[in-house]
C-alpha positions, 0 to 999 in steps of 0.5 A: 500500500501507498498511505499518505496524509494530505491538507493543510499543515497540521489537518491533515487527513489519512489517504490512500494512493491506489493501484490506478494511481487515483488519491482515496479517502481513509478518514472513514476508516482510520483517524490517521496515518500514524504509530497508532495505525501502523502497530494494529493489524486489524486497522490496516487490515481494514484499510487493506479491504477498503482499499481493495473494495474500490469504494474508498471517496476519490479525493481530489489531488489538484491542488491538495497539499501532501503532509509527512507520510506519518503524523506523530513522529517521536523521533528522527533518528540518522544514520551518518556515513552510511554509503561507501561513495559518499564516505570516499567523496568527503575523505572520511573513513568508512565508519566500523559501526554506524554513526547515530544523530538525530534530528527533532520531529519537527524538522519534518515537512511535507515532500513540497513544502517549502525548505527555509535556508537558516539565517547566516547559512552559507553551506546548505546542501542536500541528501536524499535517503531511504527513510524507514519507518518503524511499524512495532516497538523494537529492543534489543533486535537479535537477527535482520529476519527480526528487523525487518519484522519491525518495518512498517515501510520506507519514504523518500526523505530530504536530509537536509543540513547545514555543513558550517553549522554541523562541522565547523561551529563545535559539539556535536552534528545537531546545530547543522541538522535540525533547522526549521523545514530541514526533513522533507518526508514523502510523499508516502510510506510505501509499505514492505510487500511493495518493496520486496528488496530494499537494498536494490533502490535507486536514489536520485537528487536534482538541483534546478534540472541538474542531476546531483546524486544519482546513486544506489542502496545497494552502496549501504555500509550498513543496509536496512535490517542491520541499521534496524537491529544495531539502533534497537540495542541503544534505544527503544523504537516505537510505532511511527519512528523514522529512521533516515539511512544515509545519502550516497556520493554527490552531495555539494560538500564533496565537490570541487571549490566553489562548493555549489550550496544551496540558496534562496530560489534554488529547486531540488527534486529528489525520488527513490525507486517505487517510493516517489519524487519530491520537489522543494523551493528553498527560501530564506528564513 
């Protein structure tokens, strides 16, 4: 399944793209796409038979605004150097484990909604990456068949960071990470059955038409299931997490001077295999 949430920000109402690629109603059947719906089987059952009835309201896309996947998000958690060509194209050392941050929930924006440049930014720059979203509470994982288990599905997600501000400013990656509008999320949780190998995904980022990152996750360091199972032995995950995997090589901070950062009227556009595209207009904030 395709779910969604569209109108305005903070109303927005629970839907379904279906397999004709025509936007359904679920705000009969479901409150929201949220943890709340993603950890009960039975409500997605029931979304699952609704849809397949093909009596589900038509919603009316033109001009509808499409939310964050997911309502709700208790934490963003990230994983840093997570791709062999990215980690080659900024110098750095593959890491022998995966590198965690995290970015506030309320980074998250929907997949055109405006990116908002940080106020005396001078390195913006963009990433996109699998997102994947957690479906069971999830500890101390012991194997990938049981990671996996513990996916509610994947979204195309827009890291989006400042580099002065994460590596040049001190302490930790945090200041550059989690700017007002700085996690573009969607524009659906595609759930697992459509997603049958989620290390044979391409990835695709443009900048005003130009083609920036053009990558796989087959280049993971850590793939899916081994991020799902090593973050459950830090922290608890629970239904509505989202975890963003990594970006691969192209980003402008692995580029030759002048570094081509982001700037207020610039276009990225960005879309994973079978998960969708994005399109953002950066402003100043």
């Amino acid at each position: 399944m395709k779910l969604l949430r569209v109108g305005t920000a903070g109303a927005e109402r629970p839907a379904l793209l279906d397999a004709e690629g025509t936007l359904r109603d679920l705000s009969g059947i479901v409150t929201d796409v949220d943890g709340a719906l993603l950890a009960d089987p039975a409500a997605l059952d029931r979304v699952r038979s609704a849809a397949a009835s093909g009596e589900l309201p038509v919603l009316v896309a033109e001009g509808l605004r499409v939310g964050p996947p997911v309502g709700r998000i208790g934490k963003v958690v990230c994983i840093g150097l997570n791709y062999h060509d990215h980690a080659a194209e900024t110098g750095a050392t593959p890491p022998a484990e995966p590198v965690i941050f995290f970015k506030a929930a309320d980074t998250v924006v929907g997949p055109e909604d405006t990116v908002l440049v940080p106020r005396k930014s001078v390195k913006t720059d963009w990433e996109v990456e699998l997102a994947i979203v957690i479906g069971h509470t999830a500890r101390y994982l012991e194997s990938d068949e049981e990671a996996l288990a513990h996916v509610a599905g994947y979204a195309v997600s827009h890291d989006v960071s400042e580099r002065e501000f994460q590596i040049e400013r001190g302490g930790t990656w945090d200041k550059g990470k989690n700017c007002e509008t700085f996690n573009p999320l969607g524009p659906w949780l595609v759930t697992p059955d459509e997603v049958p190998d989620p290390q044979a995904l391409s990835l695709k980022l443009w900048v005003n038409g130009e083609l920036k990152q053009d990558g796989t996750t087959a280049q993971q360091i850590f793939p899916v299931a081994e991020v799902v199972r090593y973050v459950s032995q830090f922290m608890t995950l629970y239904p509505g997490d989202v975890i963003n995997t990594g970006t691969p090589a192209g980003v402008a901070m692995g580029q030759p001077e002048p570094k081509p950062y982001l700037r207020a009227g610039d276009v990225v556009e960005l879309e994973i295999e079978g998960l969708g595209r994005q399109r953002q207009e950066l402003k100043d904030a």
